[in-house]
mmCIF file of the N, C-alpha and C atoms, coordinates in Angstrom:
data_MODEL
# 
_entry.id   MODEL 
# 
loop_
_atom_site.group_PDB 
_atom_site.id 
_atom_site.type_symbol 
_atom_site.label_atom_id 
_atom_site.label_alt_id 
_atom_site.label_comp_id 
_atom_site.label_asym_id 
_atom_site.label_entity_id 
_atom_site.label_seq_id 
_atom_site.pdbx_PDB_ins_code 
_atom_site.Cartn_x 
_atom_site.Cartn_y 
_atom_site.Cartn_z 
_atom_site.occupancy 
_atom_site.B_iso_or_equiv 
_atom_site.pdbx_formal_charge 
_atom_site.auth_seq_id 
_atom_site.auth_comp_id 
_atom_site.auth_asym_id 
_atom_site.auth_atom_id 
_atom_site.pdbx_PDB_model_num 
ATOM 1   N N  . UNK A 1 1  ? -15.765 -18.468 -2.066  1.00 0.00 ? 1  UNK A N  1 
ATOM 2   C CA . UNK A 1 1  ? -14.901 -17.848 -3.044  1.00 0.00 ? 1  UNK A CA 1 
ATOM 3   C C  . UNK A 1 1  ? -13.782 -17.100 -2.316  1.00 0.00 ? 1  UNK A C  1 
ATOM 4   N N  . UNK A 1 2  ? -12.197 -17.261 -2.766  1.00 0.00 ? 2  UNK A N  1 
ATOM 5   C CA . UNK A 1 2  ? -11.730 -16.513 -2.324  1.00 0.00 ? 2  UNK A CA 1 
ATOM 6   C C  . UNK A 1 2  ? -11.475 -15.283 -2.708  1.00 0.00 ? 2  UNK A C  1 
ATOM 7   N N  . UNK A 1 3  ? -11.190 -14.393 -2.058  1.00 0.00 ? 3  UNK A N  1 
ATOM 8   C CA . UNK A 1 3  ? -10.576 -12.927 -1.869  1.00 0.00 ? 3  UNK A CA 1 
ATOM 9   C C  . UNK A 1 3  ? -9.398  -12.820 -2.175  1.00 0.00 ? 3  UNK A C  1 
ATOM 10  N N  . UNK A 1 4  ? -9.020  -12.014 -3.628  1.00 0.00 ? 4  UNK A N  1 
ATOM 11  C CA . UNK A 1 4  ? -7.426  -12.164 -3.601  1.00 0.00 ? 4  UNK A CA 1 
ATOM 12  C C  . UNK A 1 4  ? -7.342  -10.339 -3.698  1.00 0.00 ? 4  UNK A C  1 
ATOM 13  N N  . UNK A 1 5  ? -5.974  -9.961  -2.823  1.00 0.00 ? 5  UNK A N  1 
ATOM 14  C CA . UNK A 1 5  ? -6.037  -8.107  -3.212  1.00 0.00 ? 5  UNK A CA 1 
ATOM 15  C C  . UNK A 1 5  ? -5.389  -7.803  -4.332  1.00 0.00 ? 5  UNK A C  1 
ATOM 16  N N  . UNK A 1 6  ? -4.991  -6.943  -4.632  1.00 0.00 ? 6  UNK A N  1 
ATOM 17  C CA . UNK A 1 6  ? -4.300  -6.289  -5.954  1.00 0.00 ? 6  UNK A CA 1 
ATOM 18  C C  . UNK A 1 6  ? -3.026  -6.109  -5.280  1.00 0.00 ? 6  UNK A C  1 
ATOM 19  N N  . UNK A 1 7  ? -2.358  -6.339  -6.839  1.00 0.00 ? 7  UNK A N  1 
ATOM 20  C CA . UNK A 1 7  ? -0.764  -5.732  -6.156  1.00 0.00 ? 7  UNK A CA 1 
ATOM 21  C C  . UNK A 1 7  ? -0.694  -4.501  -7.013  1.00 0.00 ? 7  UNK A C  1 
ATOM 22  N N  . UNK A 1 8  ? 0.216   -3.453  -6.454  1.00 0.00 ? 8  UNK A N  1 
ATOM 23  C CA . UNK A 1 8  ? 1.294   -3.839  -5.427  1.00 0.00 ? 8  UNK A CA 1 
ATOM 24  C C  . UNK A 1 8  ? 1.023   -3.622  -4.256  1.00 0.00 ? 8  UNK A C  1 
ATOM 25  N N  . UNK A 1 9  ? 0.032   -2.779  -3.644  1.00 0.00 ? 9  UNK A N  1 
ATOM 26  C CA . UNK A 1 9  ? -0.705  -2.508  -2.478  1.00 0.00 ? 9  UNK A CA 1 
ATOM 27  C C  . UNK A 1 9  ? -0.526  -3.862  -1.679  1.00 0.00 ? 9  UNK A C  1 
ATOM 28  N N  . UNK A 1 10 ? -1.309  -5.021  -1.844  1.00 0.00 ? 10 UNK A N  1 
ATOM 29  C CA . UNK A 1 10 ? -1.091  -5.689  -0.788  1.00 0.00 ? 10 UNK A CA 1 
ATOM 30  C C  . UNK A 1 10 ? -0.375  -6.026  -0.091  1.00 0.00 ? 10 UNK A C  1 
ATOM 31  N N  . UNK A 1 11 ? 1.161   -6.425  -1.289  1.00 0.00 ? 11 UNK A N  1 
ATOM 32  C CA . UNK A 1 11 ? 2.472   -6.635  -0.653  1.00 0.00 ? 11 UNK A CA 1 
ATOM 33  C C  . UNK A 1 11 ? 2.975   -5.341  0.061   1.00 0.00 ? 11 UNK A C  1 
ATOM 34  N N  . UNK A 1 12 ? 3.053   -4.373  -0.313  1.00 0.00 ? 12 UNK A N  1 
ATOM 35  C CA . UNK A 1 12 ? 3.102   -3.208  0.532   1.00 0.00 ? 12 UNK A CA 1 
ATOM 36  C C  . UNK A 1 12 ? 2.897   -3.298  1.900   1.00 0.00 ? 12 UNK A C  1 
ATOM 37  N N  . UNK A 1 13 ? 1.536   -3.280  1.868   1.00 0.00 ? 13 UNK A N  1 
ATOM 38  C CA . UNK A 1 13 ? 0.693   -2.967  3.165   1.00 0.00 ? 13 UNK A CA 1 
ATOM 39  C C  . UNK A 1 13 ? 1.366   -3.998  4.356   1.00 0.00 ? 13 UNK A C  1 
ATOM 40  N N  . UNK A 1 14 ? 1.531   -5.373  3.620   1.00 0.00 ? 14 UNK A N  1 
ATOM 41  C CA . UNK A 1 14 ? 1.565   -6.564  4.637   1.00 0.00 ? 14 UNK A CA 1 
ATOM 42  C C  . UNK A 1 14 ? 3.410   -6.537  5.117   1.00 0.00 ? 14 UNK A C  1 
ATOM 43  N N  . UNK A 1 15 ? 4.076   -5.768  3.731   1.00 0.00 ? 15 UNK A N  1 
ATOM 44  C CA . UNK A 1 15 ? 5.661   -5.930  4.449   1.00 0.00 ? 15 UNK A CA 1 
ATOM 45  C C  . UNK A 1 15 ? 5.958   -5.038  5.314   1.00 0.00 ? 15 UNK A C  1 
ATOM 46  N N  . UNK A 1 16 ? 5.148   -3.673  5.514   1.00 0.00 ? 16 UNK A N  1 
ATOM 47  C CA . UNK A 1 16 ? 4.970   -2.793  6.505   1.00 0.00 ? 16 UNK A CA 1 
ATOM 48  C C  . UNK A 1 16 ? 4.223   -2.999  7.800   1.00 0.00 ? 16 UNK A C  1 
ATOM 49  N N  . UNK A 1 17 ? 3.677   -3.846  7.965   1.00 0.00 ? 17 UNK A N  1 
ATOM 50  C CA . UNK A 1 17 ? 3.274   -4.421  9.142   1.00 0.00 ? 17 UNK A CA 1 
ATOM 51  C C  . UNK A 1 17 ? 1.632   -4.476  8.880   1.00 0.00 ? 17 UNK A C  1 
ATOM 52  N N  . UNK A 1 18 ? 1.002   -4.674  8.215   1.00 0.00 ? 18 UNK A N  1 
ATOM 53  C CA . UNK A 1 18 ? -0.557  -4.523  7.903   1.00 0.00 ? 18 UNK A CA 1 
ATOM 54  C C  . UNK A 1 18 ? -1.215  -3.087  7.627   1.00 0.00 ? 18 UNK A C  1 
ATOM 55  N N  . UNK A 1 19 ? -2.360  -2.783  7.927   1.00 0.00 ? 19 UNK A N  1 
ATOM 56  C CA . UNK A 1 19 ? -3.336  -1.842  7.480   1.00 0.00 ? 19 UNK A CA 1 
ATOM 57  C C  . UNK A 1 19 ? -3.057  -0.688  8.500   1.00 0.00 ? 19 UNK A C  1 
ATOM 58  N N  . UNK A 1 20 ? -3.539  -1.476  9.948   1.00 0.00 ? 20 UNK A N  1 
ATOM 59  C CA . UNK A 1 20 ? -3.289  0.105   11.032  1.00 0.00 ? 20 UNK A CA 1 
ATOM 60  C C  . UNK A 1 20 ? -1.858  0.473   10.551  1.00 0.00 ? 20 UNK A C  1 
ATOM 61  N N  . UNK A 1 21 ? -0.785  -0.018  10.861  1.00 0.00 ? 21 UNK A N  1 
ATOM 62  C CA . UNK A 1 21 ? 0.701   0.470   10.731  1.00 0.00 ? 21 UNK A CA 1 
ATOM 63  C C  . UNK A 1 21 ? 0.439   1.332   9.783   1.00 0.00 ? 21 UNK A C  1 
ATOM 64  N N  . UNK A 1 22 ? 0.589   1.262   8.472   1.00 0.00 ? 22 UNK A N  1 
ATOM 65  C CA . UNK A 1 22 ? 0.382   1.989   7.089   1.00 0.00 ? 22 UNK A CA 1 
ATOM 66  C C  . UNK A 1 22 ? -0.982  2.650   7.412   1.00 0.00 ? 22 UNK A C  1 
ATOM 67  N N  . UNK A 1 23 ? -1.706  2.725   7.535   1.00 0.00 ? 23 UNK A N  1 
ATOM 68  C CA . UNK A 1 23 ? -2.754  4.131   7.975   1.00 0.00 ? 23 UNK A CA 1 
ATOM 69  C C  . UNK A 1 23 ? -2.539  5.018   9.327   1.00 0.00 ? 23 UNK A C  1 
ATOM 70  N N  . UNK A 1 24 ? -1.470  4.906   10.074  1.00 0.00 ? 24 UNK A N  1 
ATOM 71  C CA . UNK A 1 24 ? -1.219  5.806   11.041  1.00 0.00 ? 24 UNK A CA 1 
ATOM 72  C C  . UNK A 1 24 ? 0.347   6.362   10.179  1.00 0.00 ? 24 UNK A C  1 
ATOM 73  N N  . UNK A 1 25 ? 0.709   6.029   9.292   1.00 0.00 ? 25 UNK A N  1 
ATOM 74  C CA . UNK A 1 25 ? 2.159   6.102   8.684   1.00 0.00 ? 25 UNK A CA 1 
ATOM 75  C C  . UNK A 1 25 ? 1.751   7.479   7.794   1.00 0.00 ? 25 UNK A C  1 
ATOM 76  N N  . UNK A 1 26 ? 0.500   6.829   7.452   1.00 0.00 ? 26 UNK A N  1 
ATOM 77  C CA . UNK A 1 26 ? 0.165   8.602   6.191   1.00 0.00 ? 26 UNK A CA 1 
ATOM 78  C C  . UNK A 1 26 ? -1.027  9.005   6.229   1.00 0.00 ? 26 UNK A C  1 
ATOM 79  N N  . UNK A 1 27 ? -1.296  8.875   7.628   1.00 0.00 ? 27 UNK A N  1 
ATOM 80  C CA . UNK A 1 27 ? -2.345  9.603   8.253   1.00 0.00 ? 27 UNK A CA 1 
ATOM 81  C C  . UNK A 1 27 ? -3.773  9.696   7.612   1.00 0.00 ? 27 UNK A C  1 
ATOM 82  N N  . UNK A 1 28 ? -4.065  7.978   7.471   1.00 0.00 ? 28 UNK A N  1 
ATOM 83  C CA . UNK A 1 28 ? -5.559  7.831   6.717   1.00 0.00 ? 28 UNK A CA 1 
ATOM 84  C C  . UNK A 1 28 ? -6.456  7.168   7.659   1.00 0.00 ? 28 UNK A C  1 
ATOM 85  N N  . UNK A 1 29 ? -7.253  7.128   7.659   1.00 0.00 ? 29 UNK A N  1 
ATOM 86  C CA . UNK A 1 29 ? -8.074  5.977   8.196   1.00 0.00 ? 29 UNK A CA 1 
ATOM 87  C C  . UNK A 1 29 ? -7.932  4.467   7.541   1.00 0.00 ? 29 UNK A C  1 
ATOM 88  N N  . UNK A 1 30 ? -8.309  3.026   8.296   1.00 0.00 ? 30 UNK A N  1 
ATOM 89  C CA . UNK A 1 30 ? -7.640  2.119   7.547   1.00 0.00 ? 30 UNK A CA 1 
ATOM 90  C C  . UNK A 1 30 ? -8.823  1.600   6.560   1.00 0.00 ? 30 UNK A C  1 
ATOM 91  N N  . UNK A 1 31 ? -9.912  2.617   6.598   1.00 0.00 ? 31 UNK A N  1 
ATOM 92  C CA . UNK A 1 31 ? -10.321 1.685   5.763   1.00 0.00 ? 31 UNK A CA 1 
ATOM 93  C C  . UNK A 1 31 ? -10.143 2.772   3.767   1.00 0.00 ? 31 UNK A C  1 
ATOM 94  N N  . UNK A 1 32 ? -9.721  3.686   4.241   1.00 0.00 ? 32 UNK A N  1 
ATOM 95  C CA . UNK A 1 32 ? -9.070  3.859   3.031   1.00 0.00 ? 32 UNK A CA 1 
ATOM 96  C C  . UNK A 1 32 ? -7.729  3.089   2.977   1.00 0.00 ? 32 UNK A C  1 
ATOM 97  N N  . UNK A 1 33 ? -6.881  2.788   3.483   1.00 0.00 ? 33 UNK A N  1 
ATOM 98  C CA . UNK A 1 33 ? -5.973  2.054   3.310   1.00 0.00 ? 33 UNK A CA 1 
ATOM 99  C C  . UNK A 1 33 ? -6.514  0.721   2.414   1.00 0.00 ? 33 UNK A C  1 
ATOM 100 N N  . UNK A 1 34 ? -7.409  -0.027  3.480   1.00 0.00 ? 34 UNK A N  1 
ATOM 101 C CA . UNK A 1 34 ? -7.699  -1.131  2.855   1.00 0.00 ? 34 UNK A CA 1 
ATOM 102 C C  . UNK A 1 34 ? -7.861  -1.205  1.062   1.00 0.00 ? 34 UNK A C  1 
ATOM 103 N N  . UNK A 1 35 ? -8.669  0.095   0.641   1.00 0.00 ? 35 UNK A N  1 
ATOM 104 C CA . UNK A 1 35 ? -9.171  0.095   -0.056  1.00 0.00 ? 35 UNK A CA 1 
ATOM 105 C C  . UNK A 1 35 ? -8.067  0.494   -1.419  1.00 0.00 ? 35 UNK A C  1 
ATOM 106 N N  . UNK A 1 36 ? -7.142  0.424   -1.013  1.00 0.00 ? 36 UNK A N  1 
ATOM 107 C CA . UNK A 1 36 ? -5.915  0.508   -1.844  1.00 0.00 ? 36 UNK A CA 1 
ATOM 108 C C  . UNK A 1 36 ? -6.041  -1.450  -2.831  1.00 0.00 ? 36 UNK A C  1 
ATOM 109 N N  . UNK A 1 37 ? -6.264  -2.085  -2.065  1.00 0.00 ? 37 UNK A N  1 
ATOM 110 C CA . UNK A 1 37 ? -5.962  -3.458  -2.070  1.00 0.00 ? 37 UNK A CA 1 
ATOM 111 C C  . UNK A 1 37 ? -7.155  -3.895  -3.241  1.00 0.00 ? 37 UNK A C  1 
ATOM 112 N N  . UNK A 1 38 ? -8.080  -3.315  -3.428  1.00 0.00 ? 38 UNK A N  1 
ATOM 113 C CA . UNK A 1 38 ? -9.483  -3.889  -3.971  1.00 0.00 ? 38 UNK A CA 1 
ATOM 114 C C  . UNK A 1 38 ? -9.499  -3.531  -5.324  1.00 0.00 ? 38 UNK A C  1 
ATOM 115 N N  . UNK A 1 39 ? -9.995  -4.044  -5.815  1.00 0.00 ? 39 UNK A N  1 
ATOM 116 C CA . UNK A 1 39 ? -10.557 -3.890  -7.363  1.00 0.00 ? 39 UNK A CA 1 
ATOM 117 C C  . UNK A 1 39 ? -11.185 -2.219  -7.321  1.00 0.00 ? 39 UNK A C  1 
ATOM 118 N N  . UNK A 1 40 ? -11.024 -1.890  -8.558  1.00 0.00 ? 40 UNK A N  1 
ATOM 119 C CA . UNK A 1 40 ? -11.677 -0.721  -9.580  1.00 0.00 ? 40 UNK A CA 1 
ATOM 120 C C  . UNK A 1 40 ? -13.332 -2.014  -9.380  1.00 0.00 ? 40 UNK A C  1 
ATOM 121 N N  . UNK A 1 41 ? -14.314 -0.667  -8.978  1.00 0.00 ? 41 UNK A N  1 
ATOM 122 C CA . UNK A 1 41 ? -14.568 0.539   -9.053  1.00 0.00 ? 41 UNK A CA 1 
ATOM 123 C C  . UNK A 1 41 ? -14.963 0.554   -7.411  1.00 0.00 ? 41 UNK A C  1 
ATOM 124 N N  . UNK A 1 42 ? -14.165 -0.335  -6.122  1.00 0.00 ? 42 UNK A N  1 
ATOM 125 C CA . UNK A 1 42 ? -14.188 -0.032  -5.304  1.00 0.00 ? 42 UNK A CA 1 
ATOM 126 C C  . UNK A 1 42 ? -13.206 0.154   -4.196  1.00 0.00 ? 42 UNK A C  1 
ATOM 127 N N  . UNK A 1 43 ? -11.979 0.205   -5.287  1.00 0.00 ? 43 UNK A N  1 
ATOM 128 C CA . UNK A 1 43 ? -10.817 0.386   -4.621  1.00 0.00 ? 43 UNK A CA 1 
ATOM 129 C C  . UNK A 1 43 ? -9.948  1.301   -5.538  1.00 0.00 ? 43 UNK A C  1 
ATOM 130 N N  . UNK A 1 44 ? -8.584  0.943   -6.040  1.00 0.00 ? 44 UNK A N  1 
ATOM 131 C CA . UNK A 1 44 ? -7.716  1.276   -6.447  1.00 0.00 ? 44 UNK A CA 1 
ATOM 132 C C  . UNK A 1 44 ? -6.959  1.057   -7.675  1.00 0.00 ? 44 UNK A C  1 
ATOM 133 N N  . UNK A 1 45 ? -7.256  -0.527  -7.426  1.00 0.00 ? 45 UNK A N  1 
ATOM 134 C CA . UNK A 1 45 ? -6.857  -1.834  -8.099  1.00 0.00 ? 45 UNK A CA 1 
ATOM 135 C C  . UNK A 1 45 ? -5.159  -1.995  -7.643  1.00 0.00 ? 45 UNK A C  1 
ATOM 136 N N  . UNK A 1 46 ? -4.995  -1.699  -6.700  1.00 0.00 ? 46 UNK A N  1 
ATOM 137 C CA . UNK A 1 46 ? -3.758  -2.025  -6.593  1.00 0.00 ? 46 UNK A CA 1 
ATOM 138 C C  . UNK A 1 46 ? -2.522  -1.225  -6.342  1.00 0.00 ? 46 UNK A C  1 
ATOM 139 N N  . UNK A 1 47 ? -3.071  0.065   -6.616  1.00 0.00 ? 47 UNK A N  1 
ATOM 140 C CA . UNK A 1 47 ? -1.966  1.721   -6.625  1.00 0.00 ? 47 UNK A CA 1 
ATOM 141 C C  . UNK A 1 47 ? -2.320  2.043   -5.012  1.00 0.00 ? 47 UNK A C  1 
ATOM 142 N N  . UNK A 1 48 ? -1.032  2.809   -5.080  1.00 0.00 ? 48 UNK A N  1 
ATOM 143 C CA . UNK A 1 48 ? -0.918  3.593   -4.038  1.00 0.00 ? 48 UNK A CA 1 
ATOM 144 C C  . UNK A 1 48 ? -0.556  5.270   -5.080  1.00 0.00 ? 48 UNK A C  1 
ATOM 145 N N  . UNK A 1 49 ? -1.701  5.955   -5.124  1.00 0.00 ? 49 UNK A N  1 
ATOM 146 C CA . UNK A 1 49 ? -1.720  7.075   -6.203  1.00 0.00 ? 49 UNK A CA 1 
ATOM 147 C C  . UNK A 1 49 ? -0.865  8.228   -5.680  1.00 0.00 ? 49 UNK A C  1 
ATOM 148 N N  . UNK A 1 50 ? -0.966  8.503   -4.818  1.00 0.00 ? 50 UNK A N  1 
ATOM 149 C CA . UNK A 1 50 ? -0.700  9.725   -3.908  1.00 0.00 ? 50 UNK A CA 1 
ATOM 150 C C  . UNK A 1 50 ? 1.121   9.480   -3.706  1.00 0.00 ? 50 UNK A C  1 
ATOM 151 N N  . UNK A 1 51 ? 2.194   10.573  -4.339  1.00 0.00 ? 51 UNK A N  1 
ATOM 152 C CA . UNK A 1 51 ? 3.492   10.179  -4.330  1.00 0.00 ? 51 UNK A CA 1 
ATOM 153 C C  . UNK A 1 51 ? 3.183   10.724  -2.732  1.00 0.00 ? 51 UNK A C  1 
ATOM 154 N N  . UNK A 1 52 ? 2.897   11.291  -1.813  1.00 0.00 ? 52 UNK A N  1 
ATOM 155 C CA . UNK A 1 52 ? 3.364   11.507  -0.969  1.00 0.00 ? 52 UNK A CA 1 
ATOM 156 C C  . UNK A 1 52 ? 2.976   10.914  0.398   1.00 0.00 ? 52 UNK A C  1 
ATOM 157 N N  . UNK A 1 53 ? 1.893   10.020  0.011   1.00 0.00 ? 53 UNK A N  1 
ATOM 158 C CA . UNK A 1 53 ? 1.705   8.856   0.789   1.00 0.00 ? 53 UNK A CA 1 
ATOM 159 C C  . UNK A 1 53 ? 3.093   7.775   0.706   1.00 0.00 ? 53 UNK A C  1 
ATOM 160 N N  . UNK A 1 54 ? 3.168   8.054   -0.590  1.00 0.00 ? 54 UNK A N  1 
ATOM 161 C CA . UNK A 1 54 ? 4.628   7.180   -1.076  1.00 0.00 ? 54 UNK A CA 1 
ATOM 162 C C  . UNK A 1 54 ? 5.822   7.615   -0.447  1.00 0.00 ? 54 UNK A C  1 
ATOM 163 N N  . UNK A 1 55 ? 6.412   8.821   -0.187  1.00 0.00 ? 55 UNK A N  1 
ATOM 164 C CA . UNK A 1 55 ? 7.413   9.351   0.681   1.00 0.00 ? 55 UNK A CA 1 
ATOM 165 C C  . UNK A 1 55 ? 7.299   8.689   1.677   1.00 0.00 ? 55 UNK A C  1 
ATOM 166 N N  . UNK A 1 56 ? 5.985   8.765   2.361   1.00 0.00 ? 56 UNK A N  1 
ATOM 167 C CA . UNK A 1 56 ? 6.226   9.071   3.971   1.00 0.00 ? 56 UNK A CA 1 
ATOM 168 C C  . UNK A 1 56 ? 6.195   7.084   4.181   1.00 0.00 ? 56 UNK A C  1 
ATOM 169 N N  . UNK A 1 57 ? 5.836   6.282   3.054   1.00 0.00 ? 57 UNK A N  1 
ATOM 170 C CA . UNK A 1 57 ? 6.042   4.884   3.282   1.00 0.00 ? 57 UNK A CA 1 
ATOM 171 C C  . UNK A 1 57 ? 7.697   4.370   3.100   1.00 0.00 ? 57 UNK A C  1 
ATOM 172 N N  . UNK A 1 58 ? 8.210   4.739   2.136   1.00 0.00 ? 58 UNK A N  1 
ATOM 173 C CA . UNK A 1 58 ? 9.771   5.095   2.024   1.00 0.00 ? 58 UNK A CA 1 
ATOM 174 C C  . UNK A 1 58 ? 10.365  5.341   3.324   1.00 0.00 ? 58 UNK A C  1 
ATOM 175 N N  . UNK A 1 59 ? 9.922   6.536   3.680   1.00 0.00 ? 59 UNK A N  1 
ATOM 176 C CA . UNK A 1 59 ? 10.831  6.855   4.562   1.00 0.00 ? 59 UNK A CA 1 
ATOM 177 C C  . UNK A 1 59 ? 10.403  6.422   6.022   1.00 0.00 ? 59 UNK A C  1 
ATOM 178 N N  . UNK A 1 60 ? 9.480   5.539   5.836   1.00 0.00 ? 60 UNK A N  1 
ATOM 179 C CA . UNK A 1 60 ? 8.850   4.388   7.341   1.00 0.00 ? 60 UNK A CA 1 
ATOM 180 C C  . UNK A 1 60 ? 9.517   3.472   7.085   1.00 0.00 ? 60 UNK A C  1 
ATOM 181 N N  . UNK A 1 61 ? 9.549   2.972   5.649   1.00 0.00 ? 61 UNK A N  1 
ATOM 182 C CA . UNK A 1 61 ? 10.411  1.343   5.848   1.00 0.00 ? 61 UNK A CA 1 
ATOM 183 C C  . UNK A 1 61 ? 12.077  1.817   6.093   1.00 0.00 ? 61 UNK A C  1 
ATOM 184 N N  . UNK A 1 62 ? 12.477  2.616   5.711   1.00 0.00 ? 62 UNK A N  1 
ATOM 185 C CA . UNK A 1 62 ? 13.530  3.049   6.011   1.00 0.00 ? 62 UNK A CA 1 
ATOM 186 C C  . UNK A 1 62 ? 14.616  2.688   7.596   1.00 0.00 ? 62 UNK A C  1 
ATOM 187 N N  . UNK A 1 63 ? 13.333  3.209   8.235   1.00 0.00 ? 63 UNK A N  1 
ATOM 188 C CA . UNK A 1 63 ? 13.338  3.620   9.751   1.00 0.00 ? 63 UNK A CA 1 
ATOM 189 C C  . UNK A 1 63 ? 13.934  2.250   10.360  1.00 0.00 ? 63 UNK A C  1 
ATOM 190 N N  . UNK A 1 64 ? 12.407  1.521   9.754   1.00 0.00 ? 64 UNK A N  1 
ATOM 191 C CA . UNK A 1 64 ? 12.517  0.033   10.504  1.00 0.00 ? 64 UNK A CA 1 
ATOM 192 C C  . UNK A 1 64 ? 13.340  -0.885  9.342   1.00 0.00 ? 64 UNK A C  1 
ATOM 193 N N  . UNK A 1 65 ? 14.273  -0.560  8.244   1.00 0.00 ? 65 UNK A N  1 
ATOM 194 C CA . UNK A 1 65 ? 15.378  -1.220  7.559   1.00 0.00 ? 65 UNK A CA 1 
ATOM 195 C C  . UNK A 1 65 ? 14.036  -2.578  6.683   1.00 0.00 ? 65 UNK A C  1 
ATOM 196 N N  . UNK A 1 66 ? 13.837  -1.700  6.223   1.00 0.00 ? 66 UNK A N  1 
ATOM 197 C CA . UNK A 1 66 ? 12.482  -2.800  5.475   1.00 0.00 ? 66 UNK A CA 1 
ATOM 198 C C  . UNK A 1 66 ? 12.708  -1.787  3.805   1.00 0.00 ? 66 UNK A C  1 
ATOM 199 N N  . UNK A 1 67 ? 13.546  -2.661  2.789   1.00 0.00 ? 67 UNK A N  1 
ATOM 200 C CA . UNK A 1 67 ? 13.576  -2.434  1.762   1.00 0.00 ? 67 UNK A CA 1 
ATOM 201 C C  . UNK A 1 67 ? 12.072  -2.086  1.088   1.00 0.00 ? 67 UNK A C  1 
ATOM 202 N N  . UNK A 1 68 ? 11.940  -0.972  0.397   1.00 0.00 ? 68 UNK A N  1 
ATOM 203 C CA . UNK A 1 68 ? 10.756  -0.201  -0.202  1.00 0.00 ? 68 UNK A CA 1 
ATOM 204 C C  . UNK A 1 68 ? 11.334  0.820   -1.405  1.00 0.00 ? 68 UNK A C  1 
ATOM 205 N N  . UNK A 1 69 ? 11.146  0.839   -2.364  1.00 0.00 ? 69 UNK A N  1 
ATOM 206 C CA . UNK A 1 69 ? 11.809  1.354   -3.745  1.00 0.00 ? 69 UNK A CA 1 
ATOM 207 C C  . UNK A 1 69 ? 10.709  2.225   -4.156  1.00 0.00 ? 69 UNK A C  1 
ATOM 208 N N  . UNK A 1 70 ? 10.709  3.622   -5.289  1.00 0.00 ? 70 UNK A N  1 
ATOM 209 C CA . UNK A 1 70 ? 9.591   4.098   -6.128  1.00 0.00 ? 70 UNK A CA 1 
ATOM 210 C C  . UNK A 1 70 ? 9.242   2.722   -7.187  1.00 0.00 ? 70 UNK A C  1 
ATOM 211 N N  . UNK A 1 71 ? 9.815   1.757   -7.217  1.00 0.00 ? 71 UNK A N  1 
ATOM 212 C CA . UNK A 1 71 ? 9.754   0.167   -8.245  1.00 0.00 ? 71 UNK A CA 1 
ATOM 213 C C  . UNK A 1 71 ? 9.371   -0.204  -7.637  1.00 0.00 ? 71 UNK A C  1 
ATOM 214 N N  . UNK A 1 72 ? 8.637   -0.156  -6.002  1.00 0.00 ? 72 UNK A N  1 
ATOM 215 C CA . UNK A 1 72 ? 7.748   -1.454  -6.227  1.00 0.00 ? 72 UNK A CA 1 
ATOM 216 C C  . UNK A 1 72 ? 6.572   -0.946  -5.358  1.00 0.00 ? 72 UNK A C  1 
ATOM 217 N N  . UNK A 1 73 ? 6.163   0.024   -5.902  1.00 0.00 ? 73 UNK A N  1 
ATOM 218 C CA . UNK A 1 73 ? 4.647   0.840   -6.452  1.00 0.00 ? 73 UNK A CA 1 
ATOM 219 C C  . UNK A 1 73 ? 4.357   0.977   -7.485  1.00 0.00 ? 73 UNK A C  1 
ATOM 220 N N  . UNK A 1 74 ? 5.072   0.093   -8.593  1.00 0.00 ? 74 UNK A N  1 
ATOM 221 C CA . UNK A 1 74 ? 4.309   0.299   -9.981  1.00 0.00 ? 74 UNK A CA 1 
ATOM 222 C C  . UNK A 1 74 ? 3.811   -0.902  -10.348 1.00 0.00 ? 74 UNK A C  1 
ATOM 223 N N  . UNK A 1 75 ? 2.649   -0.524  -11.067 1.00 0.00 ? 75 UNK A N  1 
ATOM 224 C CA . UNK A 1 75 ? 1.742   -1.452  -11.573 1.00 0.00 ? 75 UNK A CA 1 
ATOM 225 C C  . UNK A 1 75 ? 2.537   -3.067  -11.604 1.00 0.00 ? 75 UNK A C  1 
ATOM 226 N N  . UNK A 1 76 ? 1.736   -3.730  -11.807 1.00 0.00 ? 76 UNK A N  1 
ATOM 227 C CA . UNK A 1 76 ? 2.761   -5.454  -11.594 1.00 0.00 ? 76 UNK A CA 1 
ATOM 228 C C  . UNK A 1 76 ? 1.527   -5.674  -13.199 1.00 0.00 ? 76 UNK A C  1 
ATOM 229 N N  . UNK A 1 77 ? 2.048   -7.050  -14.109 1.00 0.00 ? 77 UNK A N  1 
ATOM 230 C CA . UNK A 1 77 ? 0.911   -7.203  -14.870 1.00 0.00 ? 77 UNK A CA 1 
ATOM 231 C C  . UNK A 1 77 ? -0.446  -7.471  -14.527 1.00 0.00 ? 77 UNK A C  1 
ATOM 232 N N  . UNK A 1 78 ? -1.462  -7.123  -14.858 1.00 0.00 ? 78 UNK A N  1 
ATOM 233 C CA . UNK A 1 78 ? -2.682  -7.726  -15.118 1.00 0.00 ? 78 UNK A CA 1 
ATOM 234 C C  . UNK A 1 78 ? -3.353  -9.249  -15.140 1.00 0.00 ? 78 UNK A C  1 
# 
């Protein structure tokens, strides 16, 4: 069976360079990172909740010229 993650987290995670990158970016361990990517009731379902995890990803893609918006951390459909 495959494994599919939630968006918008996954695309996130992977246009920022994967999991370590984005867990040394807002200072988590990666396996909370990961866990951004996973289904409710063992992940997130897909959010990145925390706006200020959200800043400090903003202002990482920034750095390295990697388009990142408050639009594309919101929910995608179901």
């Amino acid at each position: 069976m495959a494994f599919k993650h939630c968006e918008p987290a996954a695309t996130i995670i992977e246009r920022l360079g994967g999991t370590s990158v984005v867990a040394k970016v807002v200072d988590k361990n990666e396996s909370s990172v990961r866990r951004w990517r996973l289904k409710a009731p063992d992940g997130s379902g897909g959010l990145i909740r925390d706006d200020h995890d959200k800043l400090k990803l903003i202002a990482f893609a920034r750095k390295q010229r990697i388009r990142l918006t408050w639009n594309d951390f919101a929910p995608r459909g179901r």
